[in-house]
N, C-alpha and C positions, 0 to 999 in steps of 0.2 A: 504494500500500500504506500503511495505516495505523503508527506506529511510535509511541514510547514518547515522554511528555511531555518528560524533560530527557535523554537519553542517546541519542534517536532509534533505539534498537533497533525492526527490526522484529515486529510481532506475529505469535506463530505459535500452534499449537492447546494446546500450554504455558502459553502463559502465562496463560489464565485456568483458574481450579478450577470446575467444576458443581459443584451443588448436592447433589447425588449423593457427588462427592468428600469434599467438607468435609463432609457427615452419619459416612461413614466415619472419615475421618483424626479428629475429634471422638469419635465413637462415639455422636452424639447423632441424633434424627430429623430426617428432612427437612425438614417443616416448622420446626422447631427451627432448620435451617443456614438457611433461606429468613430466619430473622429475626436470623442473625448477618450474615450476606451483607448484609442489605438495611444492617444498625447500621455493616458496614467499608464499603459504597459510600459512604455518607451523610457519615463519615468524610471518604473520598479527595476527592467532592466540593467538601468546605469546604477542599481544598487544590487544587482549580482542578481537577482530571482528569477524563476522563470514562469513565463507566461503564457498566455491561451489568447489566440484572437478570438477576439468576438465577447469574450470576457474578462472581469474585472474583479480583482480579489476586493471582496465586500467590506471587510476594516479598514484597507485603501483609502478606499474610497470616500467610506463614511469621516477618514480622517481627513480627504485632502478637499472634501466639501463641508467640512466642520457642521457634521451630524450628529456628532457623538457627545455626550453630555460635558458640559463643562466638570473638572475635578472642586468636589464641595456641594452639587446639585441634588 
């Protein structure tokens, strides 16, 4: 089983967003998330991890569109 760069959690069907999701959760089109997706792989890349076109590791993301709760909330 494949598992996560520094924490070795396993990968389950969580953890990455389609391309589908993030058009929603954005409220933008598809193609649109097709080229935010491609700009966060490209990202994670230049930090050694590897990636899935068409998808987006889900903590990623929720961090680099500050989803995730503020620490103290």
């Amino acid at each position: 089983m494949l598992s996560g760069k520094k924490e070795g959690m396993p990968l389950t069907n969580n953890t990455f967003m389609r391309v589908e999701e993030v058009a929603q959760v954005l409220g933008v089109s598809v193609s649109y998330a097709y080229k935010i997706i491609q700009k966060l792989n490209a990202e994670m890349r230049a930090m050694d991890y590897f990636t899935i076109s068409g998808r987006i590791n889900r903590n990623y993301f929720m961090e680099r569109f500050q989803y995730e709760r503020q620490k103290g909330e």
